[in-house]
C-alpha positions as CSV (number, residue, x, y, z in Angstrom):
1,X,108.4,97.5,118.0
2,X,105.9,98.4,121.0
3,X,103.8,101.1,120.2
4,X,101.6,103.3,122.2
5,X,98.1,101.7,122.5
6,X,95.9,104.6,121.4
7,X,98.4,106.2,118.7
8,X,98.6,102.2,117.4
9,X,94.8,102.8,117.0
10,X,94.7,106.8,115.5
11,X,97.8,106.9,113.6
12,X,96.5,107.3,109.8
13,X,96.8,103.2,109.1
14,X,94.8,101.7,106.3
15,X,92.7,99.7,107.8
16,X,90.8,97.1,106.6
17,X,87.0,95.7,106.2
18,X,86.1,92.0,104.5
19,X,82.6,92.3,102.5
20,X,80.9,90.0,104.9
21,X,76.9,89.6,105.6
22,X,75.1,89.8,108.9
23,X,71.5,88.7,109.7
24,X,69.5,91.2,111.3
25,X,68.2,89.1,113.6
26,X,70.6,86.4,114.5
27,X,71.5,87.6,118.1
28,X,74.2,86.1,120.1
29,X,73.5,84.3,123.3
30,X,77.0,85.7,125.0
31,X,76.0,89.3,124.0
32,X,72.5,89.5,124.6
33,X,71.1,92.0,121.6
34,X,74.5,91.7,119.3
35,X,74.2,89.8,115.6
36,X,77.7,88.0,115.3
37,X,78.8,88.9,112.3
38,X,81.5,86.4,112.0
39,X,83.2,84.2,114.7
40,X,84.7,86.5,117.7
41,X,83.1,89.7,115.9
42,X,79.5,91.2,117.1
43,X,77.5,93.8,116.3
44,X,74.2,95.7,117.5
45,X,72.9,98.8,115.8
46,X,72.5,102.0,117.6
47,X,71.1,103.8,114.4
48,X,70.6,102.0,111.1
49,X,70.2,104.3,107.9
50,X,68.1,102.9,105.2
51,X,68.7,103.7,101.6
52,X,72.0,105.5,102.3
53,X,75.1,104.7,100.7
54,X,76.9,101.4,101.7
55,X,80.7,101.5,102.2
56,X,82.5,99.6,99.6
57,X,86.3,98.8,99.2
58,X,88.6,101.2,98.8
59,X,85.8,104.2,100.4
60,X,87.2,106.5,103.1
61,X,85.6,106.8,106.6
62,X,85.1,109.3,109.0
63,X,83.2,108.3,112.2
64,X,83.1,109.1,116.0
65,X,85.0,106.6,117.8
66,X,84.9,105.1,121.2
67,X,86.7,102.1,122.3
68,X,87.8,100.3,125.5
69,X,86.6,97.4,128.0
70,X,83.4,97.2,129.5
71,X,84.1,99.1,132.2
72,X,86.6,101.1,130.9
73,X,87.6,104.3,128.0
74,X,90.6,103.7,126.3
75,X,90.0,106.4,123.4
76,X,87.2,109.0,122.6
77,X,87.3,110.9,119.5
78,X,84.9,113.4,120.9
79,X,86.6,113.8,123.8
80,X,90.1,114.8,121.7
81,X,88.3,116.7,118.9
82,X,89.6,114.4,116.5
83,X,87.0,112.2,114.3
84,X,88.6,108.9,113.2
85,X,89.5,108.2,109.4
86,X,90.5,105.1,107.9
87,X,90.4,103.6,104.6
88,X,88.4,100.3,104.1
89,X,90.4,97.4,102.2
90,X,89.9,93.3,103.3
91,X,90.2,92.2,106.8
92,X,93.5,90.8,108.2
93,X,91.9,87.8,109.9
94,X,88.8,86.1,111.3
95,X,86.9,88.1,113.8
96,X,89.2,91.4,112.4
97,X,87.2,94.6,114.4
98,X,88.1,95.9,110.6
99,X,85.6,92.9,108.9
100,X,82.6,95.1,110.5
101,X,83.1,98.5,108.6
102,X,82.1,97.2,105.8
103,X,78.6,96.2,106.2
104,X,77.9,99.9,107.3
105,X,75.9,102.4,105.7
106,X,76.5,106.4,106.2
107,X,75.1,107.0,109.1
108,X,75.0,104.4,110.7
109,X,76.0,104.3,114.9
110,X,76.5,100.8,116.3
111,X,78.7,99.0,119.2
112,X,81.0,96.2,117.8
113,X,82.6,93.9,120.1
114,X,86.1,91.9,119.6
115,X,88.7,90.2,121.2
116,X,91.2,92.0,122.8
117,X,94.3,90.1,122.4
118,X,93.9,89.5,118.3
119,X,92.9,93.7,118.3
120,X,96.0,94.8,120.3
121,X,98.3,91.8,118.5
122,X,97.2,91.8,115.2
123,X,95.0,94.6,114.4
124,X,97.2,97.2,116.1
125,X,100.3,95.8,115.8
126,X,101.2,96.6,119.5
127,X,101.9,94.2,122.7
128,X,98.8,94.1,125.0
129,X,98.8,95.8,128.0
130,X,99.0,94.9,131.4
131,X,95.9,96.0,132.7
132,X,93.8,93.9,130.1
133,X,93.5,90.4,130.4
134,X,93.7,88.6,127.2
135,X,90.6,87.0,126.9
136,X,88.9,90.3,127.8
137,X,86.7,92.1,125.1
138,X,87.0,95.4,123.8
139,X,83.9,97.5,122.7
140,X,84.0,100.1,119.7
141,X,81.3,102.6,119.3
142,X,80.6,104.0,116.2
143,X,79.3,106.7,114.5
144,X,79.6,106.5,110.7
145,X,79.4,110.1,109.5
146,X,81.1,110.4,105.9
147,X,81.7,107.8,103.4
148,X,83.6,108.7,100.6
149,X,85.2,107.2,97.7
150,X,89.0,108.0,97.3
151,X,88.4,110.5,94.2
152,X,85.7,112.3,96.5
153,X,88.7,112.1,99.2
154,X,91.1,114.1,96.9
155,X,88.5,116.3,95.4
156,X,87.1,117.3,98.6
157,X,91.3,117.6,100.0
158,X,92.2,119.8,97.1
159,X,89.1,122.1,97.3
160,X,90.0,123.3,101.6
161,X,93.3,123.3,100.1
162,X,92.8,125.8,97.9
163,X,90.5,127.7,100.2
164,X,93.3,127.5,102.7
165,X,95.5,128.6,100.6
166,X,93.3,131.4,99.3
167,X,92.9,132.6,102.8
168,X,96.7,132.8,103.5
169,X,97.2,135.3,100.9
170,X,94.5,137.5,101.9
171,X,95.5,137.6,105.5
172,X,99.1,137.9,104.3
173,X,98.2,141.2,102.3
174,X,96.0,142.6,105.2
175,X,99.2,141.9,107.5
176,X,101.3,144.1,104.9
177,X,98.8,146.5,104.7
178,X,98.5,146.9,108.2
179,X,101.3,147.5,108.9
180,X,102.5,149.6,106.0
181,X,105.1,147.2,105.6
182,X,106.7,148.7,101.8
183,X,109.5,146.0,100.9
184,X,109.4,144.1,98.2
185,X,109.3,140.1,98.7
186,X,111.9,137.8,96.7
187,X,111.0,135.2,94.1
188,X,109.8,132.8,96.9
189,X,107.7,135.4,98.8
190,X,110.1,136.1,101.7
191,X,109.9,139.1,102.9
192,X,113.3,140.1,104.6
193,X,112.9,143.6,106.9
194,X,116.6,144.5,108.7
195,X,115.5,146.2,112.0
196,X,119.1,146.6,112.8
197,X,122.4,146.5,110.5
198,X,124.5,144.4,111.3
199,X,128.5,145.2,110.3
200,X,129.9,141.9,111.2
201,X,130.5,138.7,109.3
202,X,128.4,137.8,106.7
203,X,126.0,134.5,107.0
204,X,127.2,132.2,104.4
205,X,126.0,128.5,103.3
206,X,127.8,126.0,104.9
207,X,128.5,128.0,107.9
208,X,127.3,127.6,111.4
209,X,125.2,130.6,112.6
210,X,123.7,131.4,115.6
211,X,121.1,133.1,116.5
212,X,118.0,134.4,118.8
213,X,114.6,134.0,117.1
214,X,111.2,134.9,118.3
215,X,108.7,132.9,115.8
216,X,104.5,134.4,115.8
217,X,101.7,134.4,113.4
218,X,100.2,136.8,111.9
219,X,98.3,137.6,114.8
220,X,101.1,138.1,116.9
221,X,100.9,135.0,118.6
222,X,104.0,133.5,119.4
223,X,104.7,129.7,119.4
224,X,108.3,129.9,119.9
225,X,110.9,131.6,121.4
226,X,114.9,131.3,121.8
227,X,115.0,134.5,123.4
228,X,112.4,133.1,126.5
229,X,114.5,130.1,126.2
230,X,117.8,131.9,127.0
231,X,119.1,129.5,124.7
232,X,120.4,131.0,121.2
233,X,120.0,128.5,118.5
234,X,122.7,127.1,116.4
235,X,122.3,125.4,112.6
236,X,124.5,124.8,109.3
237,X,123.1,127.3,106.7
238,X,121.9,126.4,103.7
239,X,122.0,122.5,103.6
240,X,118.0,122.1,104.7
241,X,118.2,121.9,108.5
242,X,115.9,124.8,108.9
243,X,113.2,125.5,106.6
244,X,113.9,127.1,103.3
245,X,112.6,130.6,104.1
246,X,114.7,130.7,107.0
247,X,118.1,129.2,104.9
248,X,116.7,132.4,102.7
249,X,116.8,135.1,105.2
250,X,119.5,134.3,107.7
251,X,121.9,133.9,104.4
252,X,121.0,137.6,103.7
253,X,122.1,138.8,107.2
254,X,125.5,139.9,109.0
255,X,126.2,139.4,112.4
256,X,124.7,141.7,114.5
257,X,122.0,142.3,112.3
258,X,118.3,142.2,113.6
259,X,115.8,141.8,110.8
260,X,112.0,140.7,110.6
261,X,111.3,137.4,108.5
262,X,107.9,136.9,107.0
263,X,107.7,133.5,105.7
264,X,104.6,131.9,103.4
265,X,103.8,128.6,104.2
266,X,105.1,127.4,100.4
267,X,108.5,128.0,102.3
268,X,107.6,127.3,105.4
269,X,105.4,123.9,106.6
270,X,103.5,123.8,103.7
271,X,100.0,122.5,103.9
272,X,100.5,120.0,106.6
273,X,100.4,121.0,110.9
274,X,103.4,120.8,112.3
275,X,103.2,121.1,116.0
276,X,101.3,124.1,117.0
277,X,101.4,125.4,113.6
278,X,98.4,124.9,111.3
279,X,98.6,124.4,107.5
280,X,98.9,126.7,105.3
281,X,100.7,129.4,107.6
282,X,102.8,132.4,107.4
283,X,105.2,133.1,109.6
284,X,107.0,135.9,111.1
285,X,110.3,135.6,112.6
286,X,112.4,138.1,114.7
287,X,115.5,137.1,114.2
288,X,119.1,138.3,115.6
289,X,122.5,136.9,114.2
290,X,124.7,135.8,116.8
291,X,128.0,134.5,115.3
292,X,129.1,132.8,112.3
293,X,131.5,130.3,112.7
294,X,133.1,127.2,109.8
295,X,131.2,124.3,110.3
296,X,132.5,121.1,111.4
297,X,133.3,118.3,108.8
């Protein structure tokens, strides 16, 4: 399947990196000031870190990343805000971009050159493009600035985890406080504030409901909007097409009610972004039921 040639590249893969040695001063003829470390695979150092800690199998990478043709960008970590992670495990092939990683040290900044038709074929998985002529190289610069091993990874993960998680409550209470919210949350922490009753048919799982919606943060920001839309938005209650604070609070409603849903992120996205929403992320939702209607089979 053809993929996009920069979310082939950036997309999370494990990537790998074959244990393989380099002599410091065996430069290459066809790239004046490059070592080649094996055949089709060059390297010159920018920056080399003595006595820091050499990647190994396994370790997790972040680095500042640059690649593209001699003459051209094709991806810029700095320029997206975005440092590059992979995790190292034995190269693919001979002359693998992957097979240099490995002989970095923390720190590090260097400019590998490889082929462009075994990157974009085998590396990325992805046809190459048009523009790029197959025997054309592709240079990657590199700026090696964490090294980890998976179990730093994790701990390191689980520690801004909790933090994150630490500073949802707090702004979640300061919300409530603020603005002398007094209802009580359920068991999951949904908070479920009717702003108008409504006397009509009761949401039900199973049904179809519709409704107008109006989603912000806690800031008041809003990221989404049927009401700007002009387009009320239709789901089956209750069977996970919506996330589960908002199966929650629209099965607590009647149509024609109008009620304020404040959602924690535990029943929301969770700790992951989705879209424009960061992790860990409570929600509030001003929500209006439309209609209730059986569902189709």
């Amino acid at each position: 399947m053809k993929k996009n040639v920069i979310k082939g590249l950036t997309a999370g893969l494990v990537i790998s990196a074959a244990m393989v040695s380099c002599g410091e001063g065996n430069e290459n003829s066809k790239y004046p000031g490059f070592t080649q470390v094996e055949e089709g695979l060059f390297i010159k150092y920018e920056t080399r870190v003595e006595g820091e800690r050499q990647v190994a199998f396994g370790d997790i990478l972040t680095m500042d990343l640059k690649y593209g043709t001699k003459d051209s960008t094709l991806m810029d970590t700095k320029e997206n805000g975005n440092p590059f992670r992979l995790q190292v495990d034995s190269g693919a092939f001979v002359g693998d971009i992957m097979n240099a990683f490995s002989i970095l040290k923390n720190g590090d900044s260097a400019v590998v050159i490889a082929g462009a038709y075994d990157f974009f074929t085998k590396t990325v998985g992805a046809q190459m493009p048009e523009f790029i002529d197959s025997a054309e190289s592709l240079y990657f610069t590199i700026k090696l600035n964490t090294v980890e091993s998976q179990e730093e990874a994790k701990q390191k993960a689980e520690a801004e985890n909790a933090q994150a998680s630490l500073k949802e409550q707090e702004d979640l209470a300061a919300y409530i406080q603020t603005n002398g919210i007094t209802a009580e949350p359920t068991e999951t922490g949904l908070y479920h504030i009717v702003t108008q009753k409504g006397t009509g048919k009761a949401a039900e799982a199973g049904k179809t409901v519709k409704v107008h919606y109006t989603g912000k943060f806690l800031n008041g920001q809003v990221f989404d909007s049927s009401v700007e839309r002009d387009q009320p938005f239709e789901f089956n209650l209750g069977v996970g097409q919506v996330i589960r604070g908002w199966d929650e609070g629209v099965a607590m409603m009647k149509v024609g009610e109008k009620a304020t849903l404040i959602i924690p992120s535990n029943i929301a996205y969770g700790p992951q972004q989705n879209g424009p929403i960061p992790g860990y992320s409570t929600l509030v939702f001003d929500v209006e039921l439309l209609d209730v209607t059986e569902s189709a089979e």
